[in-house]
N, C-alpha and C positions, 0 to 999 in steps of 0.2 A: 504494500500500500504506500502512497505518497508520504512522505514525511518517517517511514520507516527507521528505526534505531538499527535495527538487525539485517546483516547478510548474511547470503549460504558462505559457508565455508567460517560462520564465526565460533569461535569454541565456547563451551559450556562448561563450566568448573564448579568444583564441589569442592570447601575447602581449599579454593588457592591452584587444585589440581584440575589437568583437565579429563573430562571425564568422558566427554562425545562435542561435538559438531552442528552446527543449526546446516540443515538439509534445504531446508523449504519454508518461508513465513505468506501468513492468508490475514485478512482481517479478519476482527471478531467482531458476535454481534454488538457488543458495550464496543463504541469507537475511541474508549480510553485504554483497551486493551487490546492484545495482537498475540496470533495461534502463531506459532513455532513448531516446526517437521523437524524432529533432531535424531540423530542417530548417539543414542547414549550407549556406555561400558556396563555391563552389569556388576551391581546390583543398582543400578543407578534408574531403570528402567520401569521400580516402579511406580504408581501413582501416590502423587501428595507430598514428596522431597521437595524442597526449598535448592535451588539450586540458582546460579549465575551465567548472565548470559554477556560477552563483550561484545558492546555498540559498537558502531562504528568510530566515534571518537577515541574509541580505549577504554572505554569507563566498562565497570560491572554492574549489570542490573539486574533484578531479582528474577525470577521466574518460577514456577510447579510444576513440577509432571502431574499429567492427568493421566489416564488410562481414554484406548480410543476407542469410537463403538462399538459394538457390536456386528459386522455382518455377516446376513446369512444370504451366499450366493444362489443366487435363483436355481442356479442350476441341479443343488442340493436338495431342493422339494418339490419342483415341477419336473415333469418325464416331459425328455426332448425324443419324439419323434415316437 
């Protein structure tokens, strides 16, 4: 989104270390907030950690994991053919 803090390729740290990578940022629906696609280290992966995310200035800014939806591919409950 315009005005974005976050790029792909910026790292995620727990503690000072790094733990994973922001993959991919989307907006959210509160526009004071913004989704992050990160590929994190386990155990880092799962929902509710308090973790850091480096803007593009340098700085550290707060972040969560959340856990992601649920799907169930169609193809798992409809008969193709």
């Amino acid at each position: 989104p315009a005005g974005s803090a976050f790029a792909a390729g910026a790292p995620v740290l727990a503690g000072g270390r790094q733990v994973g990578t922001v993959l991919h940022r989307a907006p959210a629906a509160n526009p004071a907030e913004e989704l992050l696609l990160a590929l994190l280290d386990a155990p880092f992966w799962v929902p509710g950690l308090e973790l850091t995310a480096v803007d593009g200035s340098g700085a550290g800014r707060p972040l969560r994991t959340v856990s992601l939806p649920r799907v169930v591919a169609r193809s798992l409950t409809t008969k193709i053919a």
